[in-house]
C-alpha positions in Angstrom: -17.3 -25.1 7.3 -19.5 -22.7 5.8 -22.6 -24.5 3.1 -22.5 -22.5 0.0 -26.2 -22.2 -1.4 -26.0 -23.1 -5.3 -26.8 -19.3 -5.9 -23.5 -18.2 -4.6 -20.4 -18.8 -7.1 -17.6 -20.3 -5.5 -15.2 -18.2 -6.7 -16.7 -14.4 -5.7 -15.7 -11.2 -6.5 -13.3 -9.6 -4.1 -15.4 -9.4 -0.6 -17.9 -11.0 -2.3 -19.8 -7.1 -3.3 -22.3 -6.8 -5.8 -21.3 -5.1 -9.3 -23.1 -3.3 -11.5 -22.8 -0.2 -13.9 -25.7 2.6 -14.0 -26.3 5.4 -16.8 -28.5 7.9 -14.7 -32.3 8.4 -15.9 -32.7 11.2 -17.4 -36.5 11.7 -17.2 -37.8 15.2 -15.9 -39.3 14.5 -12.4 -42.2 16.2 -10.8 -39.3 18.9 -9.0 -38.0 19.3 -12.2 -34.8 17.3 -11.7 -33.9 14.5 -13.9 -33.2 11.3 -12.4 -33.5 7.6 -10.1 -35.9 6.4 -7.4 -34.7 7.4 -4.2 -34.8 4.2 -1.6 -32.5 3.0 1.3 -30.9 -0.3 1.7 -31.2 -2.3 5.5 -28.3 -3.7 5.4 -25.5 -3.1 2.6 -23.9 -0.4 1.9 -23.8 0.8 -1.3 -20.7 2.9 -3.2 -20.8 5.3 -6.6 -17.6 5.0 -8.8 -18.2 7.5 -11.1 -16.7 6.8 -14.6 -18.0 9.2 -16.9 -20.6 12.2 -17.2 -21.4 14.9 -14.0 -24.6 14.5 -11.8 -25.1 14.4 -8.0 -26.6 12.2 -5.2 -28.8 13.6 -2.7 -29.2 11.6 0.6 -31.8 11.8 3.7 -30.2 10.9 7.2 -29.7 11.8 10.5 -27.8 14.4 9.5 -30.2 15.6 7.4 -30.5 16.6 3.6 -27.0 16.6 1.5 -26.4 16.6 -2.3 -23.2 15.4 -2.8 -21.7 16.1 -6.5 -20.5 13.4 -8.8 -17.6 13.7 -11.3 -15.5 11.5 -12.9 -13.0 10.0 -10.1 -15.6 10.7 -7.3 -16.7 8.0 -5.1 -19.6 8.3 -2.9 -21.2 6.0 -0.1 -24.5 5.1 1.7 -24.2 3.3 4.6 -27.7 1.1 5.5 -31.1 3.5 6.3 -29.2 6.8 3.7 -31.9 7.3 1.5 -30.4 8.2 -1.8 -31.4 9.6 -5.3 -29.3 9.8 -8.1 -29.6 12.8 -9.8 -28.2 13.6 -13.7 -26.1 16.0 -14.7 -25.3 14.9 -18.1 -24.0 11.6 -19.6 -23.5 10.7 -15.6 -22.1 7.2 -15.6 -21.0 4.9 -12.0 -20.0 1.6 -11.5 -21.7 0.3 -8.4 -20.2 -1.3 -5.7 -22.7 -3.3 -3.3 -21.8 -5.3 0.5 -23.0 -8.3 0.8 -23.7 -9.6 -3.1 -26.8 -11.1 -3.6 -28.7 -9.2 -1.0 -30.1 -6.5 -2.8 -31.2 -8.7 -5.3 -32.9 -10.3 -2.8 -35.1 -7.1 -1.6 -32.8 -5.3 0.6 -33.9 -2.1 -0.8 -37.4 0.0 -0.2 -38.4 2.5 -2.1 -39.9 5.7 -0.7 -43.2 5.3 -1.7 -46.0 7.4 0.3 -47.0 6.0 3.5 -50.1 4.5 2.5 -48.2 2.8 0.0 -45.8 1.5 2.3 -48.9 0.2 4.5 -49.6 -2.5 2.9 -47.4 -5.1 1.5 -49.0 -6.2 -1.1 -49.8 -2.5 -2.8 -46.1 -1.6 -2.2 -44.9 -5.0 -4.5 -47.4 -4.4 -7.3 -45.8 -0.9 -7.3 -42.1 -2.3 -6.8 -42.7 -4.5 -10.2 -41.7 -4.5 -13.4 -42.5 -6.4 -16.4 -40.0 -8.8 -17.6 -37.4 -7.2 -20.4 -36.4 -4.1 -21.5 -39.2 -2.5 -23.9 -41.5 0.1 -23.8 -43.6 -1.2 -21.1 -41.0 -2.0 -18.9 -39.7 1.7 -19.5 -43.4 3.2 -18.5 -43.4 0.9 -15.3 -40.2 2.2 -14.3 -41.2 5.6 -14.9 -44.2 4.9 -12.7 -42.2 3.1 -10.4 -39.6 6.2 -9.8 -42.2 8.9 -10.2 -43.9 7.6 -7.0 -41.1 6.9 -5.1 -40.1 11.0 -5.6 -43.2 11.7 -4.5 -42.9 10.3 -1.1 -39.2 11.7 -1.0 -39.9 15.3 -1.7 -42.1 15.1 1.0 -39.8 13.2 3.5 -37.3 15.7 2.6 -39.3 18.6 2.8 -40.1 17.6 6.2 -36.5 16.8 7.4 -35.1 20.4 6.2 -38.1 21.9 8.2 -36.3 19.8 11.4 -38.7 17.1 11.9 -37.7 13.9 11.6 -40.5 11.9 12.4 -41.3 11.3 8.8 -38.2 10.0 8.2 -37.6 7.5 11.3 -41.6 6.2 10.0 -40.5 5.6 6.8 -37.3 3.4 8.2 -39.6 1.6 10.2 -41.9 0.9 7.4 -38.9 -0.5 5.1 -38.1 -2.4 7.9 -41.3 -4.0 8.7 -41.7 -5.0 4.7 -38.4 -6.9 4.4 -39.0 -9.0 8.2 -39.8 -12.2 6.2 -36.6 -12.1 3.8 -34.3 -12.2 6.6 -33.9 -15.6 7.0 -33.1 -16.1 3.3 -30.7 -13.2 3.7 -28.9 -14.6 6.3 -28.1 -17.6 3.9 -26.4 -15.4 1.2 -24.6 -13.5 3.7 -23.1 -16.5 5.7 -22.9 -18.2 2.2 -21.1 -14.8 0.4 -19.6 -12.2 2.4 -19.2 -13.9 6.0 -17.6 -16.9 3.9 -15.4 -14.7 2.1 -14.2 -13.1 5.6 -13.7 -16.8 7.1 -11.2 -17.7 4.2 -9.0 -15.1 4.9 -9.0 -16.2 8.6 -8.3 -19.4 7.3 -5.7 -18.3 5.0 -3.8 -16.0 8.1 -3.6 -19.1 9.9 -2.3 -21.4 7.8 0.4 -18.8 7.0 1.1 -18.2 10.9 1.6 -22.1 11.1 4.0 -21.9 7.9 1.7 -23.4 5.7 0.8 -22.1 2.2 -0.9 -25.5 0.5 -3.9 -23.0 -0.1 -1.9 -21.3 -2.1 -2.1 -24.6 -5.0 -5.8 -23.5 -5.2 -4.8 -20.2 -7.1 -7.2 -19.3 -10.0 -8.3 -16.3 -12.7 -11.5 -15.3 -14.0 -13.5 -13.2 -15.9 -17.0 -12.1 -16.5 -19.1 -9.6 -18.9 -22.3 -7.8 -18.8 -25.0 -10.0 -20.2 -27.8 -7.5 -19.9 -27.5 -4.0 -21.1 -29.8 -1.3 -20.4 -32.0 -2.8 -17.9 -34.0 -0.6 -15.5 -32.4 -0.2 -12.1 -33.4 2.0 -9.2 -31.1 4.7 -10.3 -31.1 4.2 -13.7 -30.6 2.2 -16.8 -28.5 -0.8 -15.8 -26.0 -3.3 -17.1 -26.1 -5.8 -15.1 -24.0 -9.4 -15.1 -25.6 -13.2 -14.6 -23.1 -14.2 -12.7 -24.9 -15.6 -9.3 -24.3 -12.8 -6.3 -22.9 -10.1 -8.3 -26.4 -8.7 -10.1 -28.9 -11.0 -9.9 -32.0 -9.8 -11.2 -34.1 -7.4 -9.1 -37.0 -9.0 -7.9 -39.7 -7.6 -10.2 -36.9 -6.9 -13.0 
């Protein structure tokens, strides 16, 4: 039997993702292109649904640079260590799809700060942060926030189109030495979330090999709404829902 921590509902979305809509930023970056902070995620992957608007996401990985256009009906997908940016086209609007709810919230993501940056813990949280809120202050900090994080990834990627990926497999290594210490809490929302959502449908098989479908009494609907609009995301502004494991609040947010 699987503990469920009290931050885990115990009625999840389906797979138990995370959910959460983004309108793309549309502040002028120091290339000129209007959009997100690029960082990776460790270990969820993360999908685009792309509801309204056009834009594009460009991703670092072993296969080098892509930008991969966004339309309405696209989906798109980062598996753990893509580092993606989203990038606006106009009015660009996704609803995001996130493995393992609860664990971005709880740091699995790094931005790509410069190395130096990424160096030392405690420099990389102050410039993670945000105020509390959504007002002008929290707006500047964000600006910060993604302004620095495309300045380590135009260099990342200028470096990876060159062929040299060095840069790249540092920076992966870096986000992977900051989040060492959360794993053990991550472990609990996973085993608590998705791996307990994957063990009741094991349960549930077997129960309906053996002919029985008592489980079946336990049946249930529910509903949920945003409860914060316009907060400030990675990507962009966020709306974002309080319901524990789908989009807790960032750390910092």
């Amino acid at each position: 039997m699987v503990s469920t921590p009290e931050s885990v509902p115990p009625h999840p979305l389906p797979g138990a993702v995370g959910l959460s809509h983004l309108s793309a930023y549309d502040w002028e970056a120091a290339d000129g292109v209007c959009g997100g902070s690029p960082h990776l995620h460790l270990v969820c992957t993360e999908a685009y649904v792309v509801t309204g608007g056009r834009g594009a996401v460009q991703t670092l990985g072993p296969d080098g640079y892509r930008e991969i256009p966004l339309e309405p009906g696209s989906v798109a997908w980062f598996t753990p260590g893509t580092v993606h940016r989203m990038v606006q086209g106009g009015d660009l609007r996704i609803t995001v799809l996130m493995q393992n709810g609860g664990l971005p919230e709880a740091g699995d993501a790094v931005f790509t700060f410069p190395p130096e940056v990424l160096a030392d813990p405690e420099r990389y949280a102050a410039a993670a942060a945000l105020p509390p809120g959504t007002g002008a202050g929290t707006e500047q900090a964000a600006r910060r926030r993604r302004d620095l994080a495309v300045e380590g990834y135009l260099a990342l990627r200028e470096t990876l189109v060159a062929g040299d990926g060095g840069p790249y497999a540092e920076f992966q290594r870096s986000a992977a030495r900051l989040v060492r210490d959360r794993v053990p809490r991550w472990r609990e929302l996973w085993r608590a979330g998705a791996l307990a959502a994957a063990e009741r449908t094991g349960a549930q098989l077997d129960a309906l090999q053996a002919g029985e479908a008592s489980y079946l009494g336990e049946a249930g609907a529910y509903e949920t709404a945003p409860t914060r609009l316009g907060g400030f995301g990675m990507c962009g502004r966020r709306d974002e829902y309080s319901l524990p494991g789908v989009t807790l609040p960032y750390g910092g947010e």
